[in-house]
Backbone as CSV, one residue per row, in Angstrom:
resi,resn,N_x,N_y,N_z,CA_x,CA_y,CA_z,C_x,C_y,C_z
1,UNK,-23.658,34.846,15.494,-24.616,33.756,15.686,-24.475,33.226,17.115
2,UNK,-25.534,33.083,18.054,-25.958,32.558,19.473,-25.465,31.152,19.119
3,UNK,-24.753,31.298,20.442,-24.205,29.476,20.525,-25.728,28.635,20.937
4,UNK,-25.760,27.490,20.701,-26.742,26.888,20.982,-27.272,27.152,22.205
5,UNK,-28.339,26.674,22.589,-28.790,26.807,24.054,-28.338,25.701,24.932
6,UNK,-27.780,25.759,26.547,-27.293,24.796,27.301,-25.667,24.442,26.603
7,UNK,-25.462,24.992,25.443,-24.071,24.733,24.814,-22.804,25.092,25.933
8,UNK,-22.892,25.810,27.086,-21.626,25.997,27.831,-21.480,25.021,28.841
9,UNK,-23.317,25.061,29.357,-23.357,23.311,30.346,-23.262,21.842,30.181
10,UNK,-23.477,21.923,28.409,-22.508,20.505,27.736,-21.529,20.637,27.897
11,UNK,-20.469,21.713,27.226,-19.235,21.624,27.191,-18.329,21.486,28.527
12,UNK,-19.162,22.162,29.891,-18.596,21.906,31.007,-18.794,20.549,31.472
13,UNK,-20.065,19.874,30.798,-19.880,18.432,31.224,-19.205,17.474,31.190
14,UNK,-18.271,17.469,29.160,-17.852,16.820,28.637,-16.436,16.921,29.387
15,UNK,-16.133,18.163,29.871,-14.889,18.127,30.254,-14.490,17.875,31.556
16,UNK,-15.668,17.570,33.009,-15.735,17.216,33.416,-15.732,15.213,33.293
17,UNK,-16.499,15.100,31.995,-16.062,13.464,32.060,-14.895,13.204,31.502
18,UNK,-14.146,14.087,30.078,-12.945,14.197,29.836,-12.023,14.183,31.163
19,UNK,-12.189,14.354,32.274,-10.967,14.007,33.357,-11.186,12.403,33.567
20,UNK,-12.126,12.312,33.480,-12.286,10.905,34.675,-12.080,9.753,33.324
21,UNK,-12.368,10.255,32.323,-12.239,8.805,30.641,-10.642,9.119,31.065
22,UNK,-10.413,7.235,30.282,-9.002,7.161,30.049,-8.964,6.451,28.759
23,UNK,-8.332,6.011,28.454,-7.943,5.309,27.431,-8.273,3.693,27.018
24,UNK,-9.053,3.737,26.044,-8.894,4.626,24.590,-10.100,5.606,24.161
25,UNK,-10.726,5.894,25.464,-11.469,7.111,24.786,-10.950,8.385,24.773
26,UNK,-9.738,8.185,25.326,-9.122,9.527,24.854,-7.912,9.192,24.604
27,UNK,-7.058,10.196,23.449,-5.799,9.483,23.651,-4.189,9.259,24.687
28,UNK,-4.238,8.168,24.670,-3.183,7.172,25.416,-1.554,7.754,25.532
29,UNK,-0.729,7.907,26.399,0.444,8.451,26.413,1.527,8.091,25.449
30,UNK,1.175,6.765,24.962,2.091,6.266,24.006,1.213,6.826,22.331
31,UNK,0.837,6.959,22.328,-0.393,7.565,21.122,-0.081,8.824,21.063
32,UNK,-0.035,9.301,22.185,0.335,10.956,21.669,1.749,11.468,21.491
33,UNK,2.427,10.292,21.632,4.261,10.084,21.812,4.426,9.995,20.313
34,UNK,3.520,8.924,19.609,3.599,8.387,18.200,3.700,9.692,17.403
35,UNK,2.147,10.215,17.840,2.286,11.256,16.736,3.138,12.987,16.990
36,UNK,3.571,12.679,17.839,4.651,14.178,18.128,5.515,13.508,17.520
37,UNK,6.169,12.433,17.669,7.417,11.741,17.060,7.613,11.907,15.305
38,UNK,6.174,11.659,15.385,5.731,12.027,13.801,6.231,13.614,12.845
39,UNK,5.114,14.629,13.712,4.704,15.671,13.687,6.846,16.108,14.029
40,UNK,7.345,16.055,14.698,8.984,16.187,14.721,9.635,16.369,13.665
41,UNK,9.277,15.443,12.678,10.479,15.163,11.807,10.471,16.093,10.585
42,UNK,8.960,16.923,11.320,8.986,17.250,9.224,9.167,19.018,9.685
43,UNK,9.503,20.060,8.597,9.190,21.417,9.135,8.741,22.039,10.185
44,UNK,9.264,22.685,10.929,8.591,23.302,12.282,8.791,24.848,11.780
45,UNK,8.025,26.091,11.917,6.463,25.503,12.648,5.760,24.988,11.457
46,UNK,4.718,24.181,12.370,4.293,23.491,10.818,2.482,24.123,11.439
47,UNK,1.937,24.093,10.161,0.631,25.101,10.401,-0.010,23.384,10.785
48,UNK,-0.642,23.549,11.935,-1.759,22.215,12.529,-3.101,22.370,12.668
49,UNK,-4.126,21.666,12.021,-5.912,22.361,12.418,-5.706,21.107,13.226
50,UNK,-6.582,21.119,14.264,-7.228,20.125,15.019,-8.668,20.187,14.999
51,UNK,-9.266,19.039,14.603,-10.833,18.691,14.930,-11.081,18.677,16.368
52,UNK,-11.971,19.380,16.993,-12.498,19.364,18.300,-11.282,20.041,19.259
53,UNK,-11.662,19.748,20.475,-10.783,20.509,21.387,-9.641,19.401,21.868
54,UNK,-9.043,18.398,21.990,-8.562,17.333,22.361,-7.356,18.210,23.106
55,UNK,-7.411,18.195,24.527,-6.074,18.411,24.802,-4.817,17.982,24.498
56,UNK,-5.164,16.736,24.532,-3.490,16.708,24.553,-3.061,16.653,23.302
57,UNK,-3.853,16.819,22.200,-3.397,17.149,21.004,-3.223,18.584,20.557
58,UNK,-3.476,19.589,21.308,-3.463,20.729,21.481,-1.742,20.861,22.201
59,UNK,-1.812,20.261,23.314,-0.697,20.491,23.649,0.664,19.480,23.325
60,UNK,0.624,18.699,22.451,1.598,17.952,21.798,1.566,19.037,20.450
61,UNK,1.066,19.661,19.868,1.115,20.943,18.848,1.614,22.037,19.370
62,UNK,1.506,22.029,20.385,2.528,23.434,20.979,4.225,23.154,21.509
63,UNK,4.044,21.847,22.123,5.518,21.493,22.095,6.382,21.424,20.962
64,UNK,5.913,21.213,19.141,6.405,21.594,18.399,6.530,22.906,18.011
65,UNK,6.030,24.153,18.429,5.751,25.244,18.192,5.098,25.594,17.131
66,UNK,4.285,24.784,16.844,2.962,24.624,15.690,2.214,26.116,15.585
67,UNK,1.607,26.412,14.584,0.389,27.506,14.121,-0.670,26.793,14.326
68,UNK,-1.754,26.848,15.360,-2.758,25.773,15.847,-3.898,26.295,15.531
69,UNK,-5.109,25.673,14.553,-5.995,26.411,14.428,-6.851,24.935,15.166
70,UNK,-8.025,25.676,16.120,-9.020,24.377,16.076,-10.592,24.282,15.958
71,UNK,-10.914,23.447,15.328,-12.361,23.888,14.729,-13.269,22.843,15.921
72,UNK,-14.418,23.928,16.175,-15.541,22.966,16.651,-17.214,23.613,16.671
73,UNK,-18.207,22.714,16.934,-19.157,23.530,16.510,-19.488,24.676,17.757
74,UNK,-18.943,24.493,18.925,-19.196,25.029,20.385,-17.829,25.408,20.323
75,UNK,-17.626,26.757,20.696,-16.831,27.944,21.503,-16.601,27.614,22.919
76,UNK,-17.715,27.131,23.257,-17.640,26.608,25.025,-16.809,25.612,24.913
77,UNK,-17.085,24.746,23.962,-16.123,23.514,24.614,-14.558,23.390,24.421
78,UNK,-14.261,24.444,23.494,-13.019,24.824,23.580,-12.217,25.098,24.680
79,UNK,-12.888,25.957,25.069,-13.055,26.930,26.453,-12.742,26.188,27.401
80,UNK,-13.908,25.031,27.878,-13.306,23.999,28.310,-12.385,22.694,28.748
81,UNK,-12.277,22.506,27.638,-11.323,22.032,27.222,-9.926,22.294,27.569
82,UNK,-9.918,23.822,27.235,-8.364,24.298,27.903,-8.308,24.258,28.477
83,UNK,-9.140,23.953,29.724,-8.878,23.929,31.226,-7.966,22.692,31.680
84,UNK,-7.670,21.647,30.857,-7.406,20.365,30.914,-5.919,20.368,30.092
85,UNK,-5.777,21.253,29.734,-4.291,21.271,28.927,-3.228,21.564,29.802
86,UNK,-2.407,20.493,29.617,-0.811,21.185,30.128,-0.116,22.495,29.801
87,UNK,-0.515,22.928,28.901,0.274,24.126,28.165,-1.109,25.090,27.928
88,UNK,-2.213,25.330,28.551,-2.939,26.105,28.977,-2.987,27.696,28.258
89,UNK,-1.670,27.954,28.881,-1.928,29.555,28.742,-1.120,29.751,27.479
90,UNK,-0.822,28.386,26.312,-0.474,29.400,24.994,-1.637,28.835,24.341
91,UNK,-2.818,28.687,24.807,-4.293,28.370,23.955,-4.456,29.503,23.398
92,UNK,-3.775,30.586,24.368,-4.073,32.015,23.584,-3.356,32.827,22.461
93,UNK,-3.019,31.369,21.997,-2.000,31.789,20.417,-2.750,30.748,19.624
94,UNK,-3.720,30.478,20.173,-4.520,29.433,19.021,-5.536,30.599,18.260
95,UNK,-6.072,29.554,17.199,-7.322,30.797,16.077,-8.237,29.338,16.323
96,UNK,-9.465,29.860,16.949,-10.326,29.339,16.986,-11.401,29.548,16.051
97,UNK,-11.930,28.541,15.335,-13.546,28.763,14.540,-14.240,27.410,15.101
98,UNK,-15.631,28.436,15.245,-16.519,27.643,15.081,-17.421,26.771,14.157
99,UNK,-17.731,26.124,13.719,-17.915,25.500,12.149,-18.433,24.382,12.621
100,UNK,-18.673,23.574,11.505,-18.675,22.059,11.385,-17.552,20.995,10.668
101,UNK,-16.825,20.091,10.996,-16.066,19.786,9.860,-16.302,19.655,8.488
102,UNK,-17.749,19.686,7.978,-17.888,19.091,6.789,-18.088,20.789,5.963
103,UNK,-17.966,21.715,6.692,-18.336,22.789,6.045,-17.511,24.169,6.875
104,UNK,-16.704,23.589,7.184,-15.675,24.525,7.701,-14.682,25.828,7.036
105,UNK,-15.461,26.806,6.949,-14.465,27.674,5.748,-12.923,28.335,6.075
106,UNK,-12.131,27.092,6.238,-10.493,27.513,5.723,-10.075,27.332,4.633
107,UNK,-8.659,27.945,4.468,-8.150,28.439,3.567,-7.724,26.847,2.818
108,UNK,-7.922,26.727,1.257,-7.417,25.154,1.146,-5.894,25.175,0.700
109,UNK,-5.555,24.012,0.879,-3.805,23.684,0.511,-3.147,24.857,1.960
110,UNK,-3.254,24.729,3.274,-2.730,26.112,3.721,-1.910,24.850,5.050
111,UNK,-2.915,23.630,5.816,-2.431,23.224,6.387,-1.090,21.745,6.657
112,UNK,-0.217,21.752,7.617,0.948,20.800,6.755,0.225,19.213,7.731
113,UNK,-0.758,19.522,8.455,-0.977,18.073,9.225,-2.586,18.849,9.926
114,UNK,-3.145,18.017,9.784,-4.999,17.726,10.174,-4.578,16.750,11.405
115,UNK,-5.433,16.687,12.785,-4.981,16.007,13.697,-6.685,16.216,14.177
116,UNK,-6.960,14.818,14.508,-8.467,14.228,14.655,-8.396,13.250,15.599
117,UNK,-8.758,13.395,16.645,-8.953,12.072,17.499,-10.638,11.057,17.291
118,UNK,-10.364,10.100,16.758,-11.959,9.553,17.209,-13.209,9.886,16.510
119,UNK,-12.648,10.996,14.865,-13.481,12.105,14.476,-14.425,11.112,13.470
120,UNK,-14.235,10.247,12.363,-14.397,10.218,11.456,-15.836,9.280,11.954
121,UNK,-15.704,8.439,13.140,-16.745,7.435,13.389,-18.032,8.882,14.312
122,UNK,-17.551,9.983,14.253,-18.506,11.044,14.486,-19.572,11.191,13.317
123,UNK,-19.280,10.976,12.607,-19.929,11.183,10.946,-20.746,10.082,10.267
124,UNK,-21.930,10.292,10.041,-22.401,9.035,9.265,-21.528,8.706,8.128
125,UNK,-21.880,7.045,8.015,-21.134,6.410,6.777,-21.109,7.190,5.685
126,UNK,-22.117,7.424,5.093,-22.595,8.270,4.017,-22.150,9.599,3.282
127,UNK,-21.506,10.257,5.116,-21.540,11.409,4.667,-19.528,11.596,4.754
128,UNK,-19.291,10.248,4.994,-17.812,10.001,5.499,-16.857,10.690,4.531
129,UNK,-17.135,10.533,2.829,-16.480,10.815,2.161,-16.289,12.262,2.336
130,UNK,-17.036,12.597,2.355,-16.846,14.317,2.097,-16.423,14.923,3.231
131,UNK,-16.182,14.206,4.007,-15.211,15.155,4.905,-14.172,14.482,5.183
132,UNK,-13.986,13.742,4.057,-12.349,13.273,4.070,-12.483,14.185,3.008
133,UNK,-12.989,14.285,2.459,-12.508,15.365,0.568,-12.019,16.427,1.508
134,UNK,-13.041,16.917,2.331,-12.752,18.421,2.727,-11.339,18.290,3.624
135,UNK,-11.019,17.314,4.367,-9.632,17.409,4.843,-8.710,17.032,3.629
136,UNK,-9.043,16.754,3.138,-7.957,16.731,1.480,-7.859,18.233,1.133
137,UNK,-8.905,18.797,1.267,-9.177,19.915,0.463,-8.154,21.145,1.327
138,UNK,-8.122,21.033,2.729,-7.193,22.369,3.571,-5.875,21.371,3.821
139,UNK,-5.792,20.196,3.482,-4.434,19.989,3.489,-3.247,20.685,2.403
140,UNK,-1.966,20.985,2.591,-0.961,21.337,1.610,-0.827,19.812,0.738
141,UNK,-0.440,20.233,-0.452,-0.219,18.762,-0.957,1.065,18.165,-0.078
142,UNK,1.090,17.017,-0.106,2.464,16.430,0.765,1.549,16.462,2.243
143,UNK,0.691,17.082,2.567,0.588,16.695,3.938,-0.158,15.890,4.825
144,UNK,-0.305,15.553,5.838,-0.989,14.348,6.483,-2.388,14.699,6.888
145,UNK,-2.916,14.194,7.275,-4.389,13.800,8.362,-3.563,12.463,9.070
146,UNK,-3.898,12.901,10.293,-3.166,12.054,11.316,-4.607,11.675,12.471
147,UNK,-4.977,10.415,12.499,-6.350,10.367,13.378,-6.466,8.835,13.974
148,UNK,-6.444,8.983,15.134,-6.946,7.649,15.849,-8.562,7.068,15.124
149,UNK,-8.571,6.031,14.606,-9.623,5.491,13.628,-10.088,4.352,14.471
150,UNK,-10.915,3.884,15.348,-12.368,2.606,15.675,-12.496,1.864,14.905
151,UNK,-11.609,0.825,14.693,-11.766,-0.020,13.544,-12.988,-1.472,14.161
152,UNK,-13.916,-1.753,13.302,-14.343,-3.418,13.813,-13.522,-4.569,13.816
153,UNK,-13.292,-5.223,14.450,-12.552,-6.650,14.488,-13.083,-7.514,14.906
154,UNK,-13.135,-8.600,14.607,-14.226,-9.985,14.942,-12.954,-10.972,15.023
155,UNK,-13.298,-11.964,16.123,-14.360,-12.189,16.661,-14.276,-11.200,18.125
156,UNK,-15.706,-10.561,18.486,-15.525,-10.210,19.651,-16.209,-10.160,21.028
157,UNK,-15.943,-9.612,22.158,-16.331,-10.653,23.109,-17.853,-10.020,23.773
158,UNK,-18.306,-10.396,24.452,-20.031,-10.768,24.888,-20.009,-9.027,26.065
159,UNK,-21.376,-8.993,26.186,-21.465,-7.855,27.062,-21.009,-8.494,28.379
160,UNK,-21.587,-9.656,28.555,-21.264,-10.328,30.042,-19.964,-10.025,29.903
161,UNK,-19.049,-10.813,29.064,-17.287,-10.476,29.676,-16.980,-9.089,29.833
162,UNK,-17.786,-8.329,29.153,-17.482,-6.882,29.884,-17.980,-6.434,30.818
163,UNK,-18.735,-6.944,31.271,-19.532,-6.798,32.789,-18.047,-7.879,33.978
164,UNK,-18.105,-8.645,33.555,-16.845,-9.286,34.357,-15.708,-8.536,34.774
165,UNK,-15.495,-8.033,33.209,-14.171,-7.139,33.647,-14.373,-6.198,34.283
166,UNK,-15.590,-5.352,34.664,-15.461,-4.329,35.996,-16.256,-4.913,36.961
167,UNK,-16.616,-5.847,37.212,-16.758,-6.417,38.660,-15.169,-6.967,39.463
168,UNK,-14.076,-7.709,37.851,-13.079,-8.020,38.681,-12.529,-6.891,39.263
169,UNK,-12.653,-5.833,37.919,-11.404,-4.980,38.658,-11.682,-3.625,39.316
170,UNK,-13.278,-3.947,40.443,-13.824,-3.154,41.508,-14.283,-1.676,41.247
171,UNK,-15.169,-1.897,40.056,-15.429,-0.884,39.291,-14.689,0.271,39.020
172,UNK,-13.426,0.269,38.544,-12.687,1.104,39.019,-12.584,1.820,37.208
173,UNK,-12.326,3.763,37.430,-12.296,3.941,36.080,-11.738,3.477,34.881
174,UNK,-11.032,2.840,34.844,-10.420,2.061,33.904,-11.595,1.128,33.357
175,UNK,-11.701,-0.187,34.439,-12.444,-0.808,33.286,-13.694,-0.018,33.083
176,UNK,-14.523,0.646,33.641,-15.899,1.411,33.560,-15.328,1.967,31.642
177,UNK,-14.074,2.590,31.701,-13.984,3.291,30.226,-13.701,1.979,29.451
178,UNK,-13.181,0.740,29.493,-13.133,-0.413,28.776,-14.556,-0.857,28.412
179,UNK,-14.813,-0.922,29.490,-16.277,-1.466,29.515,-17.363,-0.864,28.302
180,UNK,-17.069,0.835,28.327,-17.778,1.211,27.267,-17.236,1.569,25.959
181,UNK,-16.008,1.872,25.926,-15.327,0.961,24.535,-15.511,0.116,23.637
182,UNK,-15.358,-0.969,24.724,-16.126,-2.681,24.305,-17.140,-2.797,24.048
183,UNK,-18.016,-1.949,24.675,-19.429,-2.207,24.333,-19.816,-1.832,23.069
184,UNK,-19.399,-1.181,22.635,-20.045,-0.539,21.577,-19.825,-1.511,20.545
185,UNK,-18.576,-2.149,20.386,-18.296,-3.277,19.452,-19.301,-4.731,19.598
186,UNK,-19.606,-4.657,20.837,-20.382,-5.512,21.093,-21.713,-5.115,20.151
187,UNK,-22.286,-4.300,20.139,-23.630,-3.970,20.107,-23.539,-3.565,18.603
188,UNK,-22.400,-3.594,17.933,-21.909,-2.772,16.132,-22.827,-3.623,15.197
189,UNK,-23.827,-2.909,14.783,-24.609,-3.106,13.811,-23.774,-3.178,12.009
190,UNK,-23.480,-4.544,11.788,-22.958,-4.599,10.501,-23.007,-4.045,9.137
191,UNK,-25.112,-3.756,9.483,-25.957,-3.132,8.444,-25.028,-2.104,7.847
192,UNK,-25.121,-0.834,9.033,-25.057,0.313,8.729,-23.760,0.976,9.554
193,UNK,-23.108,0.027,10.069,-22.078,0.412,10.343,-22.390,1.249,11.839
194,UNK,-23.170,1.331,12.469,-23.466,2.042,13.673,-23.497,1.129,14.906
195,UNK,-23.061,2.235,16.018,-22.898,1.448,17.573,-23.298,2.851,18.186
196,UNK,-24.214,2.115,19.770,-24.767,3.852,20.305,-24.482,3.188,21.486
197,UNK,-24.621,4.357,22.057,-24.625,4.550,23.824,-26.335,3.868,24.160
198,UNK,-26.997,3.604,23.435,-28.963,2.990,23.287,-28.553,1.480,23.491
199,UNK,-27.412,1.283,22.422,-27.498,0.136,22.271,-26.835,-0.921,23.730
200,UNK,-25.803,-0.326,24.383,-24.870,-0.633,25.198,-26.266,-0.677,26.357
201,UNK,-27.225,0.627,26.706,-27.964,0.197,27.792,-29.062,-1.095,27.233
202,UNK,-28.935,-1.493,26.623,-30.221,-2.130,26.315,-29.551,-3.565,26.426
203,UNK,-28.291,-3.712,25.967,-27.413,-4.783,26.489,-27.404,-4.797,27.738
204,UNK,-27.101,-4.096,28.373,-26.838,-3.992,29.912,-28.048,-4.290,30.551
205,UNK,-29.370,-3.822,30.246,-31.208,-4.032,30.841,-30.938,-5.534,30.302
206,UNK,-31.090,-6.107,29.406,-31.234,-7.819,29.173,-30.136,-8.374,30.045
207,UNK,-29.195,-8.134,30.145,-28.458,-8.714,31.171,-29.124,-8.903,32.727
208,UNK,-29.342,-7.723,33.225,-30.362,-7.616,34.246,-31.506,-8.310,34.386
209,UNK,-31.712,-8.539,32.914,-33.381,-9.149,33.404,-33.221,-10.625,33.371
210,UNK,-32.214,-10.954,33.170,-31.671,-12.504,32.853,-31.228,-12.904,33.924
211,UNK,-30.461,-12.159,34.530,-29.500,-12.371,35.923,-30.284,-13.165,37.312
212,UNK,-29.651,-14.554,37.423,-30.805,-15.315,38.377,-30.048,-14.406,40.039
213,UNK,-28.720,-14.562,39.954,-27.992,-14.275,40.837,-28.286,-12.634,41.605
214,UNK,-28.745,-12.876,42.812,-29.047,-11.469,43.488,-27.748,-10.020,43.278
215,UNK,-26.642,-11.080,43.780,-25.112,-10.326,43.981,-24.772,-9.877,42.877
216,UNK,-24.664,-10.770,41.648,-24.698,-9.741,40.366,-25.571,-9.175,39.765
217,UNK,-27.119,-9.311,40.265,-27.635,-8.302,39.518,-27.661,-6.728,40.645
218,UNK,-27.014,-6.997,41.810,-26.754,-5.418,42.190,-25.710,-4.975,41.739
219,UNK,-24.701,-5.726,41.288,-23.556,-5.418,40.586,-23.918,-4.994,38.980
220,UNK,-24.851,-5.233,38.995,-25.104,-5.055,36.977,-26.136,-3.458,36.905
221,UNK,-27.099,-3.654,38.347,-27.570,-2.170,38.873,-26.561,-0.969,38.870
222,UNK,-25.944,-1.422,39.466,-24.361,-0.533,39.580,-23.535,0.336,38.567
223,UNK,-23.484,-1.090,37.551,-22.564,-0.213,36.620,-23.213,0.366,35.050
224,UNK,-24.977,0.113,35.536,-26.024,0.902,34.702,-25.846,2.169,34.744
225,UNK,-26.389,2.340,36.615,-26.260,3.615,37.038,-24.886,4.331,36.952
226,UNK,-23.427,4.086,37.085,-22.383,4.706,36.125,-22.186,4.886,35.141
227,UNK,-22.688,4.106,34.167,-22.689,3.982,32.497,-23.832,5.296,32.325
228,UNK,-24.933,5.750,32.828,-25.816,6.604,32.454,-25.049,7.829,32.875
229,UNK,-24.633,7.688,33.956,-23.836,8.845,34.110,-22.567,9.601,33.272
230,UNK,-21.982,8.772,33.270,-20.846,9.433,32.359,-21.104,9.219,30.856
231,UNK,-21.777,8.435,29.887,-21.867,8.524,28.784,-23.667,8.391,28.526
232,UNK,-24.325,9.722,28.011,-25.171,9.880,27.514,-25.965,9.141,26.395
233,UNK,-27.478,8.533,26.754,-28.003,8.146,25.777,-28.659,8.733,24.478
234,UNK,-28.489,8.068,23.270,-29.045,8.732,22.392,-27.554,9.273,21.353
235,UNK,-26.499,8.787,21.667,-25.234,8.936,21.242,-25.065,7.939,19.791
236,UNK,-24.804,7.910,18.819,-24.358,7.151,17.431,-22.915,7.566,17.256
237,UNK,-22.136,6.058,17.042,-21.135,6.519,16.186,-21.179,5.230,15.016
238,UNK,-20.262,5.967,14.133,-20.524,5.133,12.799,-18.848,4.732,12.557
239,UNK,-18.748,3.136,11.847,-16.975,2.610,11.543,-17.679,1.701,10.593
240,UNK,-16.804,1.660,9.869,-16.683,0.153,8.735,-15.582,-0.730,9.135
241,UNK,-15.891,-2.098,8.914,-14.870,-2.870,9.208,-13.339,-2.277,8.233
242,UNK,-12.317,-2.607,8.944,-10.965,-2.391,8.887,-10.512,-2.308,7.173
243,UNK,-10.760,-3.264,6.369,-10.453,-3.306,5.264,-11.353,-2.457,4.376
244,UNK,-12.916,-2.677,4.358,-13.655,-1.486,3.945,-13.128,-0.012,4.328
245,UNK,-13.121,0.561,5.398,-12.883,1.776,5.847,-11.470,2.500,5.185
246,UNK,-10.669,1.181,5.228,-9.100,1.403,4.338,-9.538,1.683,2.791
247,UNK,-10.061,1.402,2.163,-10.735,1.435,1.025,-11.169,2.532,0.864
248,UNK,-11.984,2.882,1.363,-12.853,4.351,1.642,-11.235,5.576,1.524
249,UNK,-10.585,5.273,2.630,-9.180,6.240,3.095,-8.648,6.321,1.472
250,UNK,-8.116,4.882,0.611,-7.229,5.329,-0.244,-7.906,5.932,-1.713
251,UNK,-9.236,6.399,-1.453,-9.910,7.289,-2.620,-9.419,8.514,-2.715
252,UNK,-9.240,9.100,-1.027,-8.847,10.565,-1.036,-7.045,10.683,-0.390
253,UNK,-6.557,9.580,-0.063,-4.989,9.640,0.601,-4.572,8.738,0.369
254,UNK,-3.283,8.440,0.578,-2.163,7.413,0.662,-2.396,7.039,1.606
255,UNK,-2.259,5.749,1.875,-2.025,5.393,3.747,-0.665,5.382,3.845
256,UNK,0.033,6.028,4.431,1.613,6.245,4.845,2.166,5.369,5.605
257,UNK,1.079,5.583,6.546,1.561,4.345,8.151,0.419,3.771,9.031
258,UNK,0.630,3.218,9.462,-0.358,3.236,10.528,0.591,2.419,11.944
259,UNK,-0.127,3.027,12.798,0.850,2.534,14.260,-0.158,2.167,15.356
260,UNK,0.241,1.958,16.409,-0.704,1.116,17.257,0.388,2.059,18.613
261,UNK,-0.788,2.088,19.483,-0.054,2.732,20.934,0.473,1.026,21.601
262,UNK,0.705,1.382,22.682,1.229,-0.185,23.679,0.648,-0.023,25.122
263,UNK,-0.166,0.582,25.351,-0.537,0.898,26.632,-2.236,1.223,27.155
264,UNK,-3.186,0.567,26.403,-4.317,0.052,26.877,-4.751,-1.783,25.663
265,UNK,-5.541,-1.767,26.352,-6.027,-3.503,26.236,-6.821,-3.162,24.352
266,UNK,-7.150,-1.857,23.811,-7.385,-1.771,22.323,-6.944,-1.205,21.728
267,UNK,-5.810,-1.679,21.461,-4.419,-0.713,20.203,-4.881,-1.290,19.251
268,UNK,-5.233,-2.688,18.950,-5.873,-3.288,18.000,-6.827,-2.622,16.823
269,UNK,-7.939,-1.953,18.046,-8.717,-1.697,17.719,-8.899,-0.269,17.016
270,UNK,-7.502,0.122,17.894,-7.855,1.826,17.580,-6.367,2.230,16.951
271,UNK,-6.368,1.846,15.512,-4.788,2.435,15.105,-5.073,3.705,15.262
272,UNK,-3.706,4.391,14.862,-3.315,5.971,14.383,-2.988,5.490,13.004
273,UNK,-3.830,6.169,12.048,-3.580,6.509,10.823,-2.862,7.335,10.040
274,UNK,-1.916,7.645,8.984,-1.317,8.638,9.385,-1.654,8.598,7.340
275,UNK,-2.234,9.634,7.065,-3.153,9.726,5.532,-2.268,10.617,5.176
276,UNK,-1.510,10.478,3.521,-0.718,11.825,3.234,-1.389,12.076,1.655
277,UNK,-1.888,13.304,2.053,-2.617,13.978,0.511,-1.267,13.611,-0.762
């Protein structure tokens, strides 16, 4: 089956903005410390699927000497992806499929830990359950799903204070990736549980059109035209508030643990979950 069309010039894109995102859109040095620390204690080698290409979860699975399988719907972005790994050249002891998570044909009961960055708010609400069943379903009994989870928390703060925070701190990548972090919480539709990259520009245009001040509205011009650039419109992700979403988790897992990194401004926001079938 033909990879999609333009599928190698996405994947070279993403991994091109994958250098320049930091944290917490990708994961954080103390986050990926948590879960090797984790992933340590139990059997080595221990068989690991990973959702998507996430480097450094790729290569925190090889420092244990893991069996790494990783699923995504693009071959390219794998591809890509490795380009960004520390441990690079044993990608070629990985088993790659292409699939979808919700319909991914591995073997069930085969893997000892599922490792997901960011995955589950990929998925409509709706369709959330069933691909927690299905990571129930290729887990070994006894074993984890381990995944940085987007939780909602209220009360939270205004698009303006996130416009503040990268004017103070000279548009620099950091807050630009805070900035759109935050935003999305800003803009989190309660209804249905959804926040988009639509919603964040449309915050950002009313800001603009409000703005009496010349100096910040070239400053609010500014970090439009970066925000379009590195994160694409027309983007959805889907979260339930913290206690709902926990609810949802203990239908198909135990919650074992959950941990928080120490080294960006939303640990709060973004535990590591650590789910044991």
């Amino acid at each position: 089956m033909a990879e999609p069309k333009g599928a190698l010039y996405h994947a070279q894109k993403m991994a091109n903005q994958w250098q320049v995102y930091t944290p917490p859109n990708k994961p954080s040095k103390s986050e990926c410390q948590i879960i090797e620390k984790f992933i340590a204690r139990h059997k080595r080698p221990a068989r690991i699927l990973i959702l998507g290409g996430t480097p450094e979860f790729r290569d925190l699975a090889h420092i244990q000497k893991a069996e790494v399988t990783c699923v995504d719907v693009s071959l390219d972005m794998l591809m890509a992806m490795t380009k960004l790994m520390k441990r690079g050249k044993e990608a070629n002891q990985e088993i790659w499929m292409r699939a979808g998570w919700l319909t991914m044909p591995v073997a069930q009961n085969y893997y000892d830990f599922v490792l997901g960055d960011l995955v589950i708010n990929n998925i409509p609400i709706k369709l959330q359950p069933k691909f927690l069943e299905k990571i129930r379903e290729v887990l070994k009994p006894g074993g984890y799903f381990i995944t940085r989870h987007p939780v909602s928390i209220f009360p939270k703060k205004s698009i303006q204070e996130f416009i503040n925070l990268v004017i103070q701190k000279r548009f620099n990548q950091t807050s630009i990736s805070e900035f759109a972090f935050g935003g999305l919480f800003v803009v989190y539709k309660m209804k249905d549980g959804s926040m988009s990259t639509d919603g964040i520009s449309l915050a950002l245009k009313k800001a603009w059109q409000t703005e009496k001040n010349t100096t910040r509205k070239k400053q609010i011009t500014k970090l439009i035209k970066i925000f379009h650039q590195q994160w694409p419109l027309g983007k959805t992700w889907w979260t339930l508030p913290k206690e709902k979403g926990e609810r949802m988790f203990k239908k198909y897992f135990k919650i074992f643990d959950i941990e928080y990194g120490t080294d960006h401004p939303f640990v709060d926001q973004c535990p590591i979950y650590f789910l044991k079938k």
